[in-house]
FIKOLMAR-839626 format. One line per 4 residues: number of its first residue (from 1); for each residue z, x, y of C-alpha. Coordinates in nm, 3 decimals. Layout:
% FIKOLMAR-839626
NUM> Z:X:Y; ...
This chain:
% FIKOLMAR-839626
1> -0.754:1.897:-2.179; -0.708:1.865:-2.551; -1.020:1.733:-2.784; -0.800:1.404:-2.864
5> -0.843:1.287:-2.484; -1.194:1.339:-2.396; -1.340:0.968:-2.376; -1.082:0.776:-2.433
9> -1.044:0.460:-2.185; -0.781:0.364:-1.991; -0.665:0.078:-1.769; -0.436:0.073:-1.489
13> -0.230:-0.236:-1.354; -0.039:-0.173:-1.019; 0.195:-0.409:-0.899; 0.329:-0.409:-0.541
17> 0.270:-0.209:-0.230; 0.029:-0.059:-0.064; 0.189:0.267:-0.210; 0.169:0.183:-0.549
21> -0.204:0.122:-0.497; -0.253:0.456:-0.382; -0.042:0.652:-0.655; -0.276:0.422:-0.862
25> -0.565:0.631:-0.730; -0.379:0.938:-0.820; -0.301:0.845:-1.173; -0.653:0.779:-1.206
29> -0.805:1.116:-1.091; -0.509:1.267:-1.316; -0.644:1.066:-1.606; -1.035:1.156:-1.532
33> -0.924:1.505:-1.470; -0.809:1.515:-1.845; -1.092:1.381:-1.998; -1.027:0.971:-2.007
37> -1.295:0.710:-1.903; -1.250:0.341:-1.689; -1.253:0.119:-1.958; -1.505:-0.169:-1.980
41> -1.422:-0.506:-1.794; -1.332:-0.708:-2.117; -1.304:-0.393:-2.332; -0.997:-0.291:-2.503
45> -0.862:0.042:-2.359; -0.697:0.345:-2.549; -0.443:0.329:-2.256; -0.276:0.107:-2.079
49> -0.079:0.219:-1.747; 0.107:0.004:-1.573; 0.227:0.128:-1.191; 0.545:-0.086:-1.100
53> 0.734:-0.260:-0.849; 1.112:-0.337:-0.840; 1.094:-0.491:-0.466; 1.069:-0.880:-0.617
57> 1.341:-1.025:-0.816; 1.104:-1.128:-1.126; 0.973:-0.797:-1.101; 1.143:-0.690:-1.461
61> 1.038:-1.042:-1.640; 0.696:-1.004:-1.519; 0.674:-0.652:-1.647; 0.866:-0.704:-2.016
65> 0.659:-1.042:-2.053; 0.341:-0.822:-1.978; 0.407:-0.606:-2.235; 0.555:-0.860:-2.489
69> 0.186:-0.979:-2.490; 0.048:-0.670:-2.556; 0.200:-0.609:-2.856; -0.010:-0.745:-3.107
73> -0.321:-0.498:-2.931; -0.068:-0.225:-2.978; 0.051:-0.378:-3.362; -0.352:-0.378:-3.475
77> -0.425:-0.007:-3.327; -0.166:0.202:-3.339; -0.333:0.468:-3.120; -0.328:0.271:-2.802
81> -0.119:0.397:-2.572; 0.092:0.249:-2.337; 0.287:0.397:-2.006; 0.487:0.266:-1.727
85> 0.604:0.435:-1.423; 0.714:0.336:-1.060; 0.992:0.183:-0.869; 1.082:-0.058:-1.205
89> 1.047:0.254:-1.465; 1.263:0.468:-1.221; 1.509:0.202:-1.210; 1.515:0.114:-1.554
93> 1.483:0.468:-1.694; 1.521:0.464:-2.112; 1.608:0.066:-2.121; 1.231:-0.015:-2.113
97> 1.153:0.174:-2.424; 1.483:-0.042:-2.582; 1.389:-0.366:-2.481; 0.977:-0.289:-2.591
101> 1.005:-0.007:-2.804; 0.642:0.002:-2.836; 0.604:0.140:-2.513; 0.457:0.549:-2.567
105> 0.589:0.668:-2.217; 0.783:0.567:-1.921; 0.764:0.816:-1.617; 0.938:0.794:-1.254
109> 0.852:0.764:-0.875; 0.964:1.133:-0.846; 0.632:1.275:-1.115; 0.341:1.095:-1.099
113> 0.177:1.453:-1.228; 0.365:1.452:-1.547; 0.145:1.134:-1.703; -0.125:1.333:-1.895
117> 0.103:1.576:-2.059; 0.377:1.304:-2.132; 0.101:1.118:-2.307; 0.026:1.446:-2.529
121> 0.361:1.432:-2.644; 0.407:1.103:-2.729; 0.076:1.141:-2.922; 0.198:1.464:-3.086
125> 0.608:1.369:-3.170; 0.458:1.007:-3.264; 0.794:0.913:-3.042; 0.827:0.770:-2.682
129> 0.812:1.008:-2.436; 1.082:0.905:-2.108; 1.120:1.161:-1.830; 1.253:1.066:-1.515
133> 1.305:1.273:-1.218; 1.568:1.242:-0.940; 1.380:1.426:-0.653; 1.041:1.462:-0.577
137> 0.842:1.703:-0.795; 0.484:1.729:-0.683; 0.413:1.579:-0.357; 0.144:1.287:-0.434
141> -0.109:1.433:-0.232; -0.118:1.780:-0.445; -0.268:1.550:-0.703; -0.660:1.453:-0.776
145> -0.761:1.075:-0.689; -0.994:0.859:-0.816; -1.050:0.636:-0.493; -1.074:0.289:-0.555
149> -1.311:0.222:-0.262; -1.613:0.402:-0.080; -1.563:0.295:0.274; -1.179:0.293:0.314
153> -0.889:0.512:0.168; -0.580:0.576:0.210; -0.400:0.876:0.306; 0.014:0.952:0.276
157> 0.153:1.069:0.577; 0.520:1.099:0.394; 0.693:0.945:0.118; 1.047:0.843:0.106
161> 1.296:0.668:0.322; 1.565:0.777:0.506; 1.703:0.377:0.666; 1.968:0.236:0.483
165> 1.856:-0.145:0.455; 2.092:-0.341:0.247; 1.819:-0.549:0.093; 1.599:-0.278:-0.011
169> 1.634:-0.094:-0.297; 1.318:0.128:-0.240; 1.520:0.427:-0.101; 1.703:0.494:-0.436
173> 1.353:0.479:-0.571; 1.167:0.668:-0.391; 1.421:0.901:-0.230; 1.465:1.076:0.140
177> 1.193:1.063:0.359; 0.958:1.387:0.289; 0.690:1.466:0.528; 0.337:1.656:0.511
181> 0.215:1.907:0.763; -0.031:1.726:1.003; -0.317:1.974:0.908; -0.261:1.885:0.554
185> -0.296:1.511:0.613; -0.592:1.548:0.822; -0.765:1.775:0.558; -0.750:1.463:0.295
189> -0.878:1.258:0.639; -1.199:1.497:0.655; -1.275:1.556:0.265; -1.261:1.149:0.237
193> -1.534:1.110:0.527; -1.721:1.443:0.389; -1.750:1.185:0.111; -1.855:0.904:0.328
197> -1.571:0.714:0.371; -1.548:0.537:0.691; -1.218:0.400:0.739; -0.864:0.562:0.650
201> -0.511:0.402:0.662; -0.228:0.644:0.687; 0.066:0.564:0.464; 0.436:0.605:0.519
205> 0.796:0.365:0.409; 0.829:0.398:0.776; 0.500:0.593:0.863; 0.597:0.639:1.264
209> 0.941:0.841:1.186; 0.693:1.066:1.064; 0.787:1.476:1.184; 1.196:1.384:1.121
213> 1.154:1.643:0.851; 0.977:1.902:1.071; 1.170:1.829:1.389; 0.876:1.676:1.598
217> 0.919:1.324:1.792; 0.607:1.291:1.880; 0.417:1.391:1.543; 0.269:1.053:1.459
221> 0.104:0.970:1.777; 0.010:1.327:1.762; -0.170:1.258:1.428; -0.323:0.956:1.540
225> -0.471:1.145:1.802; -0.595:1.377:1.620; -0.777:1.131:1.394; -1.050:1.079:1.671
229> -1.175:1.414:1.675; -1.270:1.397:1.312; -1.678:1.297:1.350; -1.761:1.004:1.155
233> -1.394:0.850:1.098; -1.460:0.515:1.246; -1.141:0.335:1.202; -0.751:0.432:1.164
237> -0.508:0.187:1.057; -0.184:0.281:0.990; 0.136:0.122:0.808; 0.428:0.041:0.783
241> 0.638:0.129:1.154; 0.964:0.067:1.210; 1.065:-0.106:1.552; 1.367:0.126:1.591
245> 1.156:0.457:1.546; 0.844:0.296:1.770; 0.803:0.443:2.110; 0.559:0.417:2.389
249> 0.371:0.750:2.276; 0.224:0.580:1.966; 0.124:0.283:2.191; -0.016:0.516:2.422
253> -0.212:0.720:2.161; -0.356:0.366:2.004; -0.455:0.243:2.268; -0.630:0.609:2.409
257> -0.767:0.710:2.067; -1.126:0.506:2.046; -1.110:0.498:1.620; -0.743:0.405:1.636
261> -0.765:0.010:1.550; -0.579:-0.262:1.781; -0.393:-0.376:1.453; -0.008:-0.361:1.429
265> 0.185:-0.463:1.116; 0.572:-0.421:1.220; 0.832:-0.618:0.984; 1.040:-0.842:1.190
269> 1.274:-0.927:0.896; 1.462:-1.142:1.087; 1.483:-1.349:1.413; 1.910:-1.348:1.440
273> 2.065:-1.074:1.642; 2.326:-1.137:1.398; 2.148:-1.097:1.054; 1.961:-0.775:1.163
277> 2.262:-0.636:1.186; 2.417:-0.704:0.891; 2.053:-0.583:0.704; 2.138:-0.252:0.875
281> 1.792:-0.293:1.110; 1.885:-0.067:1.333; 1.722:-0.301:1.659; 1.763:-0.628:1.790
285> 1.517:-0.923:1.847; 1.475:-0.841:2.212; 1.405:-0.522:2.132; 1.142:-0.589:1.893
289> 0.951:-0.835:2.135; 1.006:-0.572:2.425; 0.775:-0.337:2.174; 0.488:-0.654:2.123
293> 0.491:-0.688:2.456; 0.416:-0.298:2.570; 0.144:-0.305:2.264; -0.033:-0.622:2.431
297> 0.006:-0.508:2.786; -0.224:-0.241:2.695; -0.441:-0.383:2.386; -0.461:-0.743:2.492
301> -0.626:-0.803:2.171; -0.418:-0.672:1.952; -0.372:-0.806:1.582; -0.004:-0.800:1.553
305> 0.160:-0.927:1.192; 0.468:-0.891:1.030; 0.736:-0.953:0.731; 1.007:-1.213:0.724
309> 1.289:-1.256:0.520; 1.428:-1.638:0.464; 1.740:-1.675:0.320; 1.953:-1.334:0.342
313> 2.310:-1.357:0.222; 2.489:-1.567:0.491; 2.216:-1.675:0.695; 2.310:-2.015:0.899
317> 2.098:-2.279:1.007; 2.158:-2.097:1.391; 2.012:-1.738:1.219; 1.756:-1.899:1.058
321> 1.660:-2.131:1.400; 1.670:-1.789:1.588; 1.399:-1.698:1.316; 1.182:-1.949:1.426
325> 1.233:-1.899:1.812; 1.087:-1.524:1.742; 0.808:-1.635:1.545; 0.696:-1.886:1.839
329> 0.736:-1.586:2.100; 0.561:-1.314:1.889; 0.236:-1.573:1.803; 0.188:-1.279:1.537
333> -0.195:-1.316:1.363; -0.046:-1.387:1.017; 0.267:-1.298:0.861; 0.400:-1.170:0.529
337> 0.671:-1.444:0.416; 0.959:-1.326:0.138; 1.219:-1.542:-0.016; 1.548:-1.303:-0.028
341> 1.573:-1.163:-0.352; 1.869:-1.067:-0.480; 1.813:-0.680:-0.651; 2.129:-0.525:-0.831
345> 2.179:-0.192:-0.691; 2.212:-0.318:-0.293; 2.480:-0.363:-0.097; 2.298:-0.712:-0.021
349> 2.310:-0.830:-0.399; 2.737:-0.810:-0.355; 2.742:-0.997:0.017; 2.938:-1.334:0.027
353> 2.677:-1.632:0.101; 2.492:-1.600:-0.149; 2.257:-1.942:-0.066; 2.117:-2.175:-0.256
357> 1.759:-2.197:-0.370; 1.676:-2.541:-0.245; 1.775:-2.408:0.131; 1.637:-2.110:0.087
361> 1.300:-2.302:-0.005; 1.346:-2.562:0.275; 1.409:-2.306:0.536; 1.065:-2.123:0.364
365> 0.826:-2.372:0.351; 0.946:-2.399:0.765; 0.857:-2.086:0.866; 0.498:-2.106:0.621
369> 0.395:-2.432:0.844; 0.487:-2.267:1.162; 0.353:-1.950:1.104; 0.030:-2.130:0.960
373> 0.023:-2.323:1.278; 0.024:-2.061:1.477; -0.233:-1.810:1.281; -0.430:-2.135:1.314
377> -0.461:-2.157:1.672; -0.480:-1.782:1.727; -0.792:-1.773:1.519; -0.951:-2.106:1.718
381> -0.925:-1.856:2.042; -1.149:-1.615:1.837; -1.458:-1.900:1.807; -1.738:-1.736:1.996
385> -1.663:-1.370:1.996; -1.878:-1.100:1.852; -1.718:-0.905:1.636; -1.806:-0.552:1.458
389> -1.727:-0.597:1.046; -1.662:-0.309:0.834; -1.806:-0.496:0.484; -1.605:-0.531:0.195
393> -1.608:-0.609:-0.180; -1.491:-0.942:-0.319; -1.242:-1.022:-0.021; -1.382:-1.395:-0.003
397> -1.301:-1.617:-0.365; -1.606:-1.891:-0.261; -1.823:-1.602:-0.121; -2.094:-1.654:-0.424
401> -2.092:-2.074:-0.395; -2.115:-2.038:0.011; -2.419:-1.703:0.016; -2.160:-1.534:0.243
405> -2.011:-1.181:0.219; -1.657:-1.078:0.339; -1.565:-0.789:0.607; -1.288:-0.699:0.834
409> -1.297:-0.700:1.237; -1.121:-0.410:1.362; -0.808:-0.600:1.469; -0.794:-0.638:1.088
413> -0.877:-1.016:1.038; -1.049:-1.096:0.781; -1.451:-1.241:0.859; -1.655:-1.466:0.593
417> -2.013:-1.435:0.767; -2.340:-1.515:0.673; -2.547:-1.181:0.587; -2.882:-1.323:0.741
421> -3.093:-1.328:1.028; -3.384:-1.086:1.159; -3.127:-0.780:1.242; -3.052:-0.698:0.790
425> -3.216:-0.398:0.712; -3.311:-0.466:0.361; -3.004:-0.601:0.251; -2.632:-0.632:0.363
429> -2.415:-0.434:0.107; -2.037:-0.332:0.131; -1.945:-0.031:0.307; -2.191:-0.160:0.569
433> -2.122:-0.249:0.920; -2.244:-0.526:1.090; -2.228:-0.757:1.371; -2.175:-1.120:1.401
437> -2.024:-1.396:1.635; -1.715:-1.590:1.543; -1.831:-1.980:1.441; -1.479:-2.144:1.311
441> -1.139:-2.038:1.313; -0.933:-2.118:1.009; -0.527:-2.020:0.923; -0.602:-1.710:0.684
445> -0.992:-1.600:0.797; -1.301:-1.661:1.005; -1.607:-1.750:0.974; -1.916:-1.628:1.078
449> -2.262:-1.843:1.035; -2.491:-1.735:1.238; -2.740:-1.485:1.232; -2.617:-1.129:1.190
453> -2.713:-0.963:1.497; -2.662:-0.599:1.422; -2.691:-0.417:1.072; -2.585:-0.072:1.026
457> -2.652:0.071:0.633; -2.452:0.345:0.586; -2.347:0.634:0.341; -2.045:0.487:0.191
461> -2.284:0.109:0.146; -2.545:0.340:-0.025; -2.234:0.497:-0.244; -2.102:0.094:-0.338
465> -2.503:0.029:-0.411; -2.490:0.368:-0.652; -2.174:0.298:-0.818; -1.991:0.578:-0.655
469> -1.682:0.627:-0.592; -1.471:0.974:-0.401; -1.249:1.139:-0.542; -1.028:1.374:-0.372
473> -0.836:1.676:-0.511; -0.503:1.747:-0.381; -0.351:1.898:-0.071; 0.009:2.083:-0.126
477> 0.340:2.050:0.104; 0.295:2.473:0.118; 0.643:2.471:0.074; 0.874:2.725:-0.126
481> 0.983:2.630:-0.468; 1.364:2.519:-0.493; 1.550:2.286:-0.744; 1.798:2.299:-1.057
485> 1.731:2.303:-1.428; 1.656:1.979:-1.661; 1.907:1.847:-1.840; 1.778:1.678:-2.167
489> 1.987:1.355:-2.335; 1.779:1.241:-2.615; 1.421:1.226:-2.528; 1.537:1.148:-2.192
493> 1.414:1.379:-1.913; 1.671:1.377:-1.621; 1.597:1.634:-1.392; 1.605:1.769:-0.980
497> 1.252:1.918:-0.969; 1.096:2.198:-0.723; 0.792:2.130:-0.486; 0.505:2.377:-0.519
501> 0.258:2.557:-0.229; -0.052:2.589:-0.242; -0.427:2.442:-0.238; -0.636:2.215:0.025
505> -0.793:1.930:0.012; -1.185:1.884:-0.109; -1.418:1.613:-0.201; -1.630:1.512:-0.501
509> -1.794:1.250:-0.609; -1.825:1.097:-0.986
């Protein structure tokens, strides 16, 4: 840590996935770890991070217009600081500092480690500072977090992909699938309870082709298993599968493994047989609802959502109806809904069929009302139910105007209930649990008015209450070093990069 960093405030903005959320945490207990501070809500920082995503086709315009308005805060204090890394920075390597030369540093997917010395640098040379790796360097979870949450957190199973999907440009990004050693990955589990954390989600591109690298089928529903023999984990989510790596063992081991939630997320993509194909999804529609309806036959109450393309290059009225027809037969709870976006780099971008916007929206707004429909009358089956609600922060916008809080049910569905009746212990407070009965089914939530009829306070509500926060140190791959020399061009960092051993996972709270 050098005297120049100690107190100095930073802000992070993270765009995208779940993922980038998470190496959000890790940038944060890297930037703690060298002496910088949250900054205020309304305060000018001393740094500004931003954590990118280069899924979305206004990803870039969104990012350069971001900074474009920061450049009069930059202009009037010349010591701010500003960084960008992800999928966008490792994309757009040294043409960020080009098009907003005021940028200090731009870093990659591949060294999410590299942030606090980078900035050094920068501050030292009084130049930008752009290194960008081409393999992985430090495996995320060798690095400190600052969690964002003190009743759930997440926890990388692997990062990478190995599939070959012509629309996604995520495994140029992020590179081959690499995976961690299940007893590392269950050490982060157990230091994030040991700091009261009650509910973990376990993070891969395609978390259930987990073991590939280590040679073991059956590793992911081996993990999951393993997850309910770790005392007070309550709840195990896990995301995203694939449906051509998803096999009866991880139903099996959901279904058997009490913390294990019924929740499924699998992206569909598409409907058409056809279309599938061409995306390089290696499965076909029958398949898929051949897997929904194993994972009901033995969770009959299942959450089960989903992604959806519209509008991939060459997609007829007959793909798109096919679509549809799936969507009816999988009556999924709610469903993530994309416009195809065209990103240079895939083999999609060069496809003939390229199809207009206006079909591409009518076909959209289609599947929106269906889906809607359908979420709708799912939820209406829910009126009347009890349901157990793990408590959350700020999930509900008219929360504050209606005197209700906001929680998840284990299936994942999100609860607006009333926190009231003789069963609160004091007071109601996130990271709680509590129980309630279902009153009104809407499209997107539920709502609970009643009386709460069970309140649990627990650690991780008495951490929210405190202001507290876990925060993790790392767990290493334990693997042997390997890799080739940097090559330097300009104050451009291109470099293959070796993966160190080493370390376990413990727990701390700030």
């Amino acid at each position: 840590m050098t005297t120049a960093e100690v107190g100095k405030t930073y802000q992070i903005r993270t765009f995208g996935c779940q993922m980038n959320v998470h190496d959000s945490e890790r940038l944060a207990g890297q930037l703690e770890e060298a002496g910088y501070v949250p900054a205020p809500d309304g305060g000018a920082p001393d740094l500004v991070v931003f954590n990118t995503c280069a899924v979305r086709e206004n990803a870039d315009n969104k990012l350069y217009g971001t900074l474009g308005h920061l450049r009069p805060a930059k202009d009037a204090n010349p010591d701010m600081q500003i960084a960008v890394g992800g999928c966008l920075a490792q994309k757009d390597r040294g043409e960020i500092v080009k098009r907003a030369p005021w940028v200090d540093v731009v870093f990659g997917t591949h060294n999410l480690g590299a942030l606090p010395v980078l900035l050094e640098r920068a501050r030292h040379n009084a130049e930008a500072e752009v290194e960008i790796l081409e393999s992985l360097e430090t495996f995320p979870s060798t690095l400190p977090a600052r969690r964002d949450s003190a009743y759930a957190g997440w926890v990388s199973v692997s990062v990478g992909c190995n599939n070959t999907c012509t629309f996604c440009i995520v495994p140029s990004l992020r590179g081959k699938e690499r995976d961690r050693r299940p007893g590392e990955v269950l050490a982060e589990v157990e230091a994030l309870v040991a700091e009261g954390v009650l509910e973990v989600t376990l993070l891969g591109q395609n978390v259930n082709s987990y073991g590939v690298e280590f040679g073991d089928r059956q590793a992911f529903s081996k993990l999951l298993r393993a997850t309910g023999g770790i005392d007070g984990l309550e709840r195990v989510r896990f995301t995203s599968p694939h449906p051509a790596a998803f096999t009866d063992d991880v139903i099996d081991a959901m279904a058997e493994t009490s913390n294990v939630c019924h929740q499924l997320h699998m992206p569909l993509q598409s409907g058409s047989d056809r279309v599938l194909k061409e995306m390089r999804r290696s499965y076909r529609s029958s398949r898929y609802l051949s897997i929904l309806d194993k994972v009901r036959a033995v969770m009959p109450d299942a959450a089960i959502t989903t992604d959806i393309i519209v509008g991939f290059p060459g997609e007829t009225d007959e793909d798109f109806e096919a679509t549809l027809d799936v969507v009816r037969q999988a009556r999924f709870s709610s469903a993530f809904t994309f416009q195809y976006s065209k990103r240079p780099g895939t083999p999609a971008a060069d496809m003939p069929g390229q199809l207009p916007k206006q079909v591409v929206q009518e076909r959209y707004d289609r599947l929106v009302e269906l889906q809607n429909e359908i979420s709708w009358q799912e939820n209406k089956k829910l009126v009347g139910r009890k349901v157990e609600l793990l408590v959350a922060t700020g999930e509900g916008r008219k929360d504050a105007e209606t005197h209700r809080m906001s929680g998840r049910a284990r299936d994942g569905r999100l609860v607006h209930f009333t926190p009231a009746g003789p069963a609160v212990d004091r007071a109601v407070r996130p990271g709680d649990v509590v129980e309630t009965v279902i009153t009104y089914g809407a499209p997107h939530h539920l709502v609970a008015d009643g009386d709460v009829l069970t309140h649990r306070r627990t650690r991780a509500g008495d951490n929210v209450e405190a202001g507290l926060r876990p925060k993790t140190d790392g767990v290493s791959l334990g693997l042997p070093s390997f890799g080739a020399p940097a090559t330097v061009t300009g104050n451009t960092v291109v470099r293959s990069a070796s993966m160190r051993g080493g370390g376990r996972a413990t727990g701390g709270r700030a």
